[in-house]
C-alpha positions in Angstrom: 0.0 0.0 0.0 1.1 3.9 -0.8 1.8 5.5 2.1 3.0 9.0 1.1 0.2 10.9 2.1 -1.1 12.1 5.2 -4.9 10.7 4.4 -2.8 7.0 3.1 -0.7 6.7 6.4 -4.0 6.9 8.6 -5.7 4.5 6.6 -2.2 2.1 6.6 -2.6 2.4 10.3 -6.0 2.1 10.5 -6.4 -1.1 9.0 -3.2 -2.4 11.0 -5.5 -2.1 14.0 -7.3 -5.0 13.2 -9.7 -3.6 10.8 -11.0 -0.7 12.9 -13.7 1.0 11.0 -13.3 5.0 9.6 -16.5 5.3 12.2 -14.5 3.8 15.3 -11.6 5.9 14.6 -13.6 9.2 13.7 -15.6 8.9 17.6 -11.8 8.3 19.3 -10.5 11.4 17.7 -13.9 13.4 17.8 -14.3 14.1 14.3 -16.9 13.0 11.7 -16.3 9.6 9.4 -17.2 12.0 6.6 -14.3 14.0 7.6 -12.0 10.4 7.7 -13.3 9.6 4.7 -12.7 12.9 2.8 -9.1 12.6 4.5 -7.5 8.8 3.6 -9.3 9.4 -0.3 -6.8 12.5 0.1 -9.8 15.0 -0.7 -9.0 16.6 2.0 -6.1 17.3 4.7 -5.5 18.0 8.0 -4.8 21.2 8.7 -4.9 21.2 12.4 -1.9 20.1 14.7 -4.6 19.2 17.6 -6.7 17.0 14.7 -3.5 15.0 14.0 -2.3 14.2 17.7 -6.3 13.4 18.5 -6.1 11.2 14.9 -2.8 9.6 16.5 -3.6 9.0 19.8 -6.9 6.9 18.4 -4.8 4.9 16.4 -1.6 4.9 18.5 0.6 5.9 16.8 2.9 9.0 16.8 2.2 12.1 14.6 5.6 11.6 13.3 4.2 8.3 11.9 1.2 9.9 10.3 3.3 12.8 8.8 6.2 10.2 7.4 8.6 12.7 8.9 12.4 10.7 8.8 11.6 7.9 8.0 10.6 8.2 4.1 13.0 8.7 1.4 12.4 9.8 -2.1 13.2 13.7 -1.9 17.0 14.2 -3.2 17.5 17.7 -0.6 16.2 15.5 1.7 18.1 12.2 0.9 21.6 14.8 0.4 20.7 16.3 3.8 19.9 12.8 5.8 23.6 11.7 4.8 25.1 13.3 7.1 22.9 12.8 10.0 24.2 9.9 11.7 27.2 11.9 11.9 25.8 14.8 13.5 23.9 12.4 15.7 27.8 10.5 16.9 28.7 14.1 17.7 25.8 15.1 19.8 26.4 12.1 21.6 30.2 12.4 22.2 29.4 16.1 23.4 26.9 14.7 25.7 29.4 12.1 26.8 31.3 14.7 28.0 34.3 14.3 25.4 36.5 17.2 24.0 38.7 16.7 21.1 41.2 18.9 19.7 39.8 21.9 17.6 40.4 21.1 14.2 40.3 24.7 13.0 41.3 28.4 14.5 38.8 30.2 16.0 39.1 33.0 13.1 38.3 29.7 10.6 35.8 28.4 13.0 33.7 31.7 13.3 33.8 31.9 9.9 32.6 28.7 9.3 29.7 28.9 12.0 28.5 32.1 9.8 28.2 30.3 6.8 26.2 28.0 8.9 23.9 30.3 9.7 24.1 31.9 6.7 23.1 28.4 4.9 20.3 28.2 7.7 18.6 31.8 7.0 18.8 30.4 3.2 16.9 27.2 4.0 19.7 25.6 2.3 19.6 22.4 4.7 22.1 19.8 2.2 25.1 22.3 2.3 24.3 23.0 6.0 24.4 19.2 7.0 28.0 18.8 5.4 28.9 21.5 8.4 27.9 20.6 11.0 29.1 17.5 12.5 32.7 18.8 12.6 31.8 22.0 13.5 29.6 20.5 16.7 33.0 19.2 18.0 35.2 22.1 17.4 32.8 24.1 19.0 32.5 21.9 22.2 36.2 22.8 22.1 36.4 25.8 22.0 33.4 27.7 25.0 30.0 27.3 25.6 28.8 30.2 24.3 30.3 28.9 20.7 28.8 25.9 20.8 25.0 27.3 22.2 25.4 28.7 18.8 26.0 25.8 16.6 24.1 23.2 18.5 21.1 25.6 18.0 21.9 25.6 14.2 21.9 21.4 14.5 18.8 21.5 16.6 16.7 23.8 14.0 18.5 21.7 11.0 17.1 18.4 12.1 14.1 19.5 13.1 13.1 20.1 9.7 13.9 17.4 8.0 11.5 15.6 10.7 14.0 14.3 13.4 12.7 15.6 16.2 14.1 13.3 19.0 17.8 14.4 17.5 16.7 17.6 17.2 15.6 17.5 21.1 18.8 15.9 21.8 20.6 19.4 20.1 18.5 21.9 21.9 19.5 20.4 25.4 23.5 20.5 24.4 22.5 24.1 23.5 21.0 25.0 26.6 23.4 23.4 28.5 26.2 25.2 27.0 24.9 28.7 27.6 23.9 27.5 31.2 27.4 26.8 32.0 28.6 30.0 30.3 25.7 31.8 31.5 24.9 34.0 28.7 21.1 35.0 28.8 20.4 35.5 25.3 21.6 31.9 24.7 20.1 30.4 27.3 16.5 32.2 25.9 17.8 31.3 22.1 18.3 27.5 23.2 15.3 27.1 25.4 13.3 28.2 22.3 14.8 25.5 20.5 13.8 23.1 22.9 10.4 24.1 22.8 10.1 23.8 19.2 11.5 20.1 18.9 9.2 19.0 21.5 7.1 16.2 19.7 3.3 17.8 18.7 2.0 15.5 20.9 3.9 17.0 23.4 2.3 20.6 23.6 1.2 21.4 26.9 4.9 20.3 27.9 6.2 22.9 25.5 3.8 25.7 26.4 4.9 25.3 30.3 8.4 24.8 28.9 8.4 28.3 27.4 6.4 29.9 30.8 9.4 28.4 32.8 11.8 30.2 30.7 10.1 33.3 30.6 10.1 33.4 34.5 13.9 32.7 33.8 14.7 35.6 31.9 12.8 38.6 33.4 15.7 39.8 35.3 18.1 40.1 32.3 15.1 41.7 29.9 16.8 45.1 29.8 19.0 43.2 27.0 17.4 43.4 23.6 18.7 40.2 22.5 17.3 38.7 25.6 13.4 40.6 24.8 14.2 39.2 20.8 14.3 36.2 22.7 11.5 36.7 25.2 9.3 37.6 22.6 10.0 34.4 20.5 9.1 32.5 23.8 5.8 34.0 24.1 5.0 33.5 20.4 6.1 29.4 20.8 3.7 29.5 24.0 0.8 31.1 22.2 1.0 28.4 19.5 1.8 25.5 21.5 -1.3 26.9 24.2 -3.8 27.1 21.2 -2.8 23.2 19.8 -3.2 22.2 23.7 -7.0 23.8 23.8 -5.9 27.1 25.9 -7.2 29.7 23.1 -7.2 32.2 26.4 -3.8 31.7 27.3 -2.2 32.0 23.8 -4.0 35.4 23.1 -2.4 36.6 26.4 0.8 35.4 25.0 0.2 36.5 21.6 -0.8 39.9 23.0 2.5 39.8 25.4 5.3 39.2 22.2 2.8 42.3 20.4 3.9 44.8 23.2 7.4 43.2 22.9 8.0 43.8 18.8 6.6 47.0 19.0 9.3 48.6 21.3 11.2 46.5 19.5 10.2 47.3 15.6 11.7 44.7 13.2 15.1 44.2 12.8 17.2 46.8 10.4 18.9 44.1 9.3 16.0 41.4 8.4 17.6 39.0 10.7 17.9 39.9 14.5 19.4 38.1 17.3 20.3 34.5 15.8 18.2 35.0 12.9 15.2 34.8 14.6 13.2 38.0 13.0 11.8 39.1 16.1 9.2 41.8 15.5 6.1 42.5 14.5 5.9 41.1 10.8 6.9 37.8 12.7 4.5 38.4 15.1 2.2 38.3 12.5 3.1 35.5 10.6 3.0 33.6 13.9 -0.7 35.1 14.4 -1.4 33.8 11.0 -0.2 30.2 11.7 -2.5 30.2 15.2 -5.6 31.4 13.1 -4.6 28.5 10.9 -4.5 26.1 13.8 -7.9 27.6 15.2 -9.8 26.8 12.0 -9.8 30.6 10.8 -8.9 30.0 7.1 -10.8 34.1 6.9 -8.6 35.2 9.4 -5.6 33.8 8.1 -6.1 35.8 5.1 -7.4 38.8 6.4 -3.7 39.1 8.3 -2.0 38.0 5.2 -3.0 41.4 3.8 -1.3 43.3 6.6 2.0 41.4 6.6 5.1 41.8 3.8 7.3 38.6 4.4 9.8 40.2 2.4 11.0 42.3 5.5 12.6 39.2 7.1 15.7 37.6 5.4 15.6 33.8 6.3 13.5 32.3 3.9 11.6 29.5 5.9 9.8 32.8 7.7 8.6 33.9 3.9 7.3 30.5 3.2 5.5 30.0 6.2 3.5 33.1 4.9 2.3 31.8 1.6 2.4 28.5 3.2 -0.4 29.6 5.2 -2.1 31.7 3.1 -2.2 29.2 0.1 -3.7 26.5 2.6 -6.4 29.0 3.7 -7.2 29.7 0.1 -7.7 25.8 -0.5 -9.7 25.3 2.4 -12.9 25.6 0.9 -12.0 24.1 -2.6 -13.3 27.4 -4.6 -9.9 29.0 -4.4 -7.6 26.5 -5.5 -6.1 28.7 -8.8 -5.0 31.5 -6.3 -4.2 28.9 -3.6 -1.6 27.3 -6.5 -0.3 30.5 -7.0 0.6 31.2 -3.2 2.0 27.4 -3.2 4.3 28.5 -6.0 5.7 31.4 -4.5 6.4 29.3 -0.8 8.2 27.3 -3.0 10.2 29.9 -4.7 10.9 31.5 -1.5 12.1 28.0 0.4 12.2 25.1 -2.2 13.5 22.2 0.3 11.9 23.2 3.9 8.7 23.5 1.0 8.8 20.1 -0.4 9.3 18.3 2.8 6.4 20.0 4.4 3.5 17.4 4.9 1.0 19.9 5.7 2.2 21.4 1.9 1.7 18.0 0.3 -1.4 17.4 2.1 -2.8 20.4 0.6 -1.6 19.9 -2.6 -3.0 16.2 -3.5 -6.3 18.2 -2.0 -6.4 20.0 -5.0 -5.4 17.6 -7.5 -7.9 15.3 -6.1 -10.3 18.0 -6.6 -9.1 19.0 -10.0 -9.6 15.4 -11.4 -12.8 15.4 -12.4 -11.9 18.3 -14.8 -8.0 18.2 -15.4 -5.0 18.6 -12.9 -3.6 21.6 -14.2 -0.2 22.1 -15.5 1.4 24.3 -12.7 -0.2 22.0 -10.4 0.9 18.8 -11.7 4.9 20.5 -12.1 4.6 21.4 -8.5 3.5 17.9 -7.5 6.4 16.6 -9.4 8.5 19.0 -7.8 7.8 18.0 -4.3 8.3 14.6 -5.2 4.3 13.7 -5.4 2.6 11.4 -8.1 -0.1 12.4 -9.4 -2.6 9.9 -11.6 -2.4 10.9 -15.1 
């Protein structure tokens, strides 16, 4: 059985558990079996982070197993990229282990290196960046703590999107335990942020009360402006995470808090921040565009979009998020889908590989071509699909 679509891999699991009917699983994950249905025939997708851990807890499973996310091959950026990650994965572990080798490089060479890193991040450029790293994890564990918070936060945002999460959680925590121990605040926020963002989906509530504990944290050091880039990033992770765990109250308080934040703030002059991160408020918006997404406001989503221009912030996964979102919103109802196409191509002009290995991007896109069968799977529809490694019927 095909199993490289959202709507396939619940109905590969579904059957797995000895036949259990679309009905069955529909009243454990409190949806309809029309819904189901609509879903595994690929009509539709999930849109919803909170639909897919309810879908995976029915079936247990892990939303990691419903997404495909590391495990399936096929995409070359992705296949390029996953070479190296067994390395990077022996040199998280030898850092944890406590082991220092040698630095291979100078520290001019290896600061130089670490921006070209980071450079390669902000591009979305993830097969170039893998080819870095696992030497550059290990000079920086031999060099100060502050150098490797750095780079292990480059590794942990790195594996994260290419869907390896538990390595990527594994990252975060060398990160934060290298600015601990050189206690730099801004580190410690930028690492604690990374942390929160590899937690598993299912795993929300954890990350929301993650990001509240480091908030706490970081009060006392907030009259550094890296430290409030950082304190509003934290409040924008909890407002996301709060509104996949069912707390729509408490993420507009945090939403409301990083506002207040970005516009002391304004965005960066420089597109990029502290780290990279953006932090300000055209990323608060685009993060208040991804929550309506999550709430089931497709109207809101693009209401917002017309008051955000992506193009202010350099790293390129931030622009794709935006017509990410925007094209999914467009597609929600099926009588958008030539304008939803057209936002799909420009998130994948913007970010090709974080793009194509997006499942909530390939969800939405067999969507449409299911939709467009009846008539004729356009062109530009049917070069994306190709593009992002999908088979459409003829």
């Amino acid at each position: 059985m095909k199993t490289d679509t959202i709507g396939a891999r619940i109905r590969y699991w579904r059957m797995r558990r000895s036949g259990m009917t679309q009905a069955v699983l529909a009243g454990l994950a409190g949806v309809s079996q029309s819904y189901i249905s609509q879903v595994e025939s690929g009509r539709k997708t999930i849109d919803r982070r909170s639909t897919l851990v309810a879908v995976a807890a029915a079936l247990q499973v892990t939303v990691a197993d419903l997404l495909g996310q590391g495990t399936e091959p096929g995409d070359p950026a992705r296949d390029s990229a996953a070479e190296c990650v067994p390395a990077i994965w022996s040199a998280l572990i030898e850092i944890e282990d406590g082991e220092r080798r040698p630095s291979t490089r100078g520290r001019d060479e290896l600061a130089g290196d670490i921006s070209r890193s980071d450079q390669l991040r902000t591009r979305s450029n993830y097969p170039a960046m893998a080819r870095l790293l696992p030497g550059l994890l290990l000079d920086a564990a031999a060099v100060d703590g502050a150098v490797l918070a750095q780079v292990a936060y480059q590794a942990s945002t790195f594996l994260r999107h290419l869907g390896y999460r538990h390595l990527a959680l594994n990252a975060a925590r060398v990160a934060v335990s290298a600015a601990e121990e050189v206690e730099d605040p801004a580190w410690i926020g930028a690492s604690r942020f990374a942390y929160a963002q590899s937690l598993p989906i299912e795993s929300a509530p954890l990350a929301a009360r993650a990001a509240d504990r480091s908030l706490v944290g970081l009060q006392a050091d907030a009259a550094d402006e890296r430290v409030r880039q950082m304190l509003g990033q934290l409040h924008l992770s909890a407002a996301l995470t709060s509104t996949v765990s069912g707390r729509p109250d408490v993420a507009r308080d945090h939403l409301a808090e990083a506002a207040r934040e970005a516009a002391t703030l304004g965005d960066p002059p420089d597109g990029a921040g502290f780290n990279g991160c953006g932090f300000g408020p055209t990323n608060v918006k685009l993060w208040e565009m991804s929550i309506a997404a999550e709430s089931g406001e497709p109207g809101r989503v693009i209401e917002l979009s017309r008051t955000v221009r992506p193009q202010v912030l350099v790293a390129t996964n931030r622009q794709m998020s935006y017509w990410l979102d925007l094209g999914r919103a467009l597609a929600d109802t099926g009588r958008r889908d030539a304008e939803a196409l057209a936002a799909f191509v420009r998130a994948e002009q913007a970010a090709p590989v974080p793009f194509a290995l997006n499942p909530l991007a390939q969800g939405a896109v067999v969507a449409m071509a299911q939709r467009a069968r009846r008539r004729a799977i356009p062109d530009d529809l049917r070069v994306l699909a190709g593009r992002m490694g999908i088979n459409l019927p003829p």
